[in-house]
N, C-alpha and C positions, 0 to 999 in steps of 0.2 A: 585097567587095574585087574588084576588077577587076586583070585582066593584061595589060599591055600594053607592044609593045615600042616601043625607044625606042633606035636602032641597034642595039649589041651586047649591052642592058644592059635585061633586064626589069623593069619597077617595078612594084609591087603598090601597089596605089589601093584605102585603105579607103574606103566610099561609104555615103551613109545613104541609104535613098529611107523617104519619111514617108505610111503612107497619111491621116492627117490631124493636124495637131500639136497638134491639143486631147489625141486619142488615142495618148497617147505610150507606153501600154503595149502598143498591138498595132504600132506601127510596127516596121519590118524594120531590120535594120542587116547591114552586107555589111563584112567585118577581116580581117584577120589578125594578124602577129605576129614573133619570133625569140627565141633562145635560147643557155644556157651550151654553152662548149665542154668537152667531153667526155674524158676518155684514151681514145687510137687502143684500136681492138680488132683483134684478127686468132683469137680463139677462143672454147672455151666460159665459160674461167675467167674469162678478160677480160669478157667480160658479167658474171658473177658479182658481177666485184669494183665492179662500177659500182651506189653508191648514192646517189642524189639526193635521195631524201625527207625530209629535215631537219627538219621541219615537225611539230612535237609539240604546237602550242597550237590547233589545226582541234579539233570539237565531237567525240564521239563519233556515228555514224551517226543513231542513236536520239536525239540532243539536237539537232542541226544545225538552224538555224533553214530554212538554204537545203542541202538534200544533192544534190552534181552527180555522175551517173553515166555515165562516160564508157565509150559501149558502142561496140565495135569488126565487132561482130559480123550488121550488116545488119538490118535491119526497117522499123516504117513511123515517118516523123515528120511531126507536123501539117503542118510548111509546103513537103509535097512529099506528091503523089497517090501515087507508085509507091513500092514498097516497093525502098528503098535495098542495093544488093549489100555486104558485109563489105569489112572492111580486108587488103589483100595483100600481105603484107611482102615477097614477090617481085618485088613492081612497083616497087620502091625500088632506085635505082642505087648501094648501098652499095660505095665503092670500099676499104674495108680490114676486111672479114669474108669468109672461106669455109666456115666451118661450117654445122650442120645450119641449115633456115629452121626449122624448129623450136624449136630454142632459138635464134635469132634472133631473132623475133617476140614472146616471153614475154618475153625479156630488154628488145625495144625497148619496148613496150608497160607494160613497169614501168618504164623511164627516161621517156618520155613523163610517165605519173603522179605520179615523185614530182616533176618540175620541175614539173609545172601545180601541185601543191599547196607548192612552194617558193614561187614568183610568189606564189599566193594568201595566203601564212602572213604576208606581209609588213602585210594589213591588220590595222586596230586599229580598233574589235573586231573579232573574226575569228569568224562564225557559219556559215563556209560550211566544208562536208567533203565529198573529192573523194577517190569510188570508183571502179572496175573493174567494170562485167555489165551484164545485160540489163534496159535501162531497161526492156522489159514488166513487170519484175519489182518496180520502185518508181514507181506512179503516180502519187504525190503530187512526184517529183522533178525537177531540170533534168536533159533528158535530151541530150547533144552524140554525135549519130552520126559516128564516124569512118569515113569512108567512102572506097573507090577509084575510086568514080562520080565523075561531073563534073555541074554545073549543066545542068538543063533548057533546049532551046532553044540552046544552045552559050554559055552565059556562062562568064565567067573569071573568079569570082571563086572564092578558097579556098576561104573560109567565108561562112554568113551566123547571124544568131542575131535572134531577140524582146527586142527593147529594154524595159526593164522598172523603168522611172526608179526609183519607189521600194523596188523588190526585193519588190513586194506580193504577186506571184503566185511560191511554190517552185517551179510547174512549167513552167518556161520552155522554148526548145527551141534547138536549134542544130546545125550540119551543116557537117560539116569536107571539104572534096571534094579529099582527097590525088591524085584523076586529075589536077586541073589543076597542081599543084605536078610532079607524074611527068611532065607532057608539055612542062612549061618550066624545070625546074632541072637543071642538068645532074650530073653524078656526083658523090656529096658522102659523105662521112666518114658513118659510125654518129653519130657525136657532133652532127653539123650536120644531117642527117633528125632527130635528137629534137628539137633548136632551131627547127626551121621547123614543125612540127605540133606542139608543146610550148607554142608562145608563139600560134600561131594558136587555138591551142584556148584559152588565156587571153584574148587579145585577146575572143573572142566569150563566153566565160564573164565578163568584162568590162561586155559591154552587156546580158548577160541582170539584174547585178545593177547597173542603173543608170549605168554609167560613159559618156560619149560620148567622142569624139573631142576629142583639147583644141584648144584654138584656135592659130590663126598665131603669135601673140605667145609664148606659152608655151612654144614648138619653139622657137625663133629662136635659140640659143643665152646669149639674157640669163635665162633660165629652169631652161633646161637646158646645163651644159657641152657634153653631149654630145645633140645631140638626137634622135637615132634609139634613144635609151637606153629611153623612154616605149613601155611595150607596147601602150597606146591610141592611138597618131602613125597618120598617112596616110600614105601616099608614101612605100614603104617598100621598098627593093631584094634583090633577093636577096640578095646580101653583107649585108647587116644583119638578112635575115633569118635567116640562116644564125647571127647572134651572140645573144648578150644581151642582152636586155629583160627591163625590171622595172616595176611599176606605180612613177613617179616622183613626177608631179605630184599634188597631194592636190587630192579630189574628193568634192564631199557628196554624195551619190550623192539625198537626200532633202531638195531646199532647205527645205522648210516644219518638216522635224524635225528639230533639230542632233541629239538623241540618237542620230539612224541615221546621221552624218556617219562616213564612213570617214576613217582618219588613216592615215597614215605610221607605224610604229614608231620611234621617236627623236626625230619631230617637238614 
């Protein structure tokens, strides 16, 4: 996803670059995302009372066909040389919390999780389960680094992740680069930082399990009433990042296998 302004008004451009389209499982994908609003917080109970995780039908760790471990805490990912610095919950211009950054951070960091695994519960079948630590610790896993780094070379994109058409490889990878989101969003609610790294971090958990970007027609509004609803869309503004996205549009994530096609719940 690239950043870029546009007068007063930054838009977030998810971007695919392909290194070759026979090879659709090592290609790159560059997203992001947005998310639920929140209850205002101003302390520690308020954190407390905040529970997002809804999501009771994800696999048990140990059965998960696809287990994504969302580590916070710096180390290396394949698709960057240097070993990535950890997430900084100080670098976040939270304007309605003054408590400890310590239970700040544990607090945001479980809000963060249970909305990535709300987003996620909504598919049909649901083989994917979405933890907390240190990817060195589950090798066989998708591992998404949350990071307060920015892209190499000075890119602007949030995230990037390994596209992985038919979800054949568990161990995908993906890197979430909160510097760039800190250097262009300006001071936003506890509840709209979980929405904008919440949904970025879906958006790329997205293309590691095969989902692309949907097409022109599909946004337009004859698809979608609301079209910035779709957590896979391009062109996506702070203000919409800051809101709700859900996986909308249905997506076979495996053309040649209906039985890997993901559904819609109620569809």
């Amino acid at each position: 996803m690239q950043l870029i302004s546009n007068g007063s008004v930054f838009s977030f451009l998810r971007t695919m670059t392909f290194a070759a389209l026979a090879a659709v499982s090592g290609s790159l994908f560059v997203g992001c995302g947005a998310v639920d609003q929140l209850t205002g917080v101003s302390s520690k109970s308020d954190l407390q009372a905040i529970d997002t995780d809804t999501c009771d039908s994800a696999p048990n760790v140990e059965d998960a066909y696809t287990l994504v471990v969302l580590d916070w805490d710096g180390g290396s990912n394949p698709m960057v040389q240097d070993e990535l610095p950890p997430f900084a919950i100080e670098e976040l211009t939270i304007s309605d919390y003054s408590g400890s950054l310590a239970d700040l951070e544990t607090a945001y960091r479980a809000a963060v999780l249970g909305r990535v695994r709300e987003m996620l519960c909504i598919l049909d079948p649901m083989d994917i389960t979405v933890i907390e630590g240190d990817g060195d610790d589950y090798p066989g896993a998708t591992v998404v680094n949350i990071t307060s780094d920015r892209p190499r070379a000075g890119g602007m994109h949030i995230g990037q992740s390994t596209f992985d058409m038919c979800n054949e490889r568990p161990d995908d990878s993906a890197i979430i680069w909160v510097g760039v989101m800190v250097e262009n969003v300006s001071q936003s609610t506890f509840a709209e930082w979980v929405n904008i790294v919440a949904n970025t971090t879906t958006h790329e958990i997205g293309h590691t399990i095969g989902f692309a970007h949907p097409s022109a027609q599909n946004v337009d509004g004859r698809m979608l009433p609301v079209p910035d609803e779709e957590v896979m869309r391009i062109n996506v503004t702070v203000a919409q990042l800051r809101r709700e996205q859900n996986f909308v549009i249905e997506q076979n994530t495996c053309p040649s296998n209906e039985e890997y096609a993901y559904r819609l719940i109620g569809d």
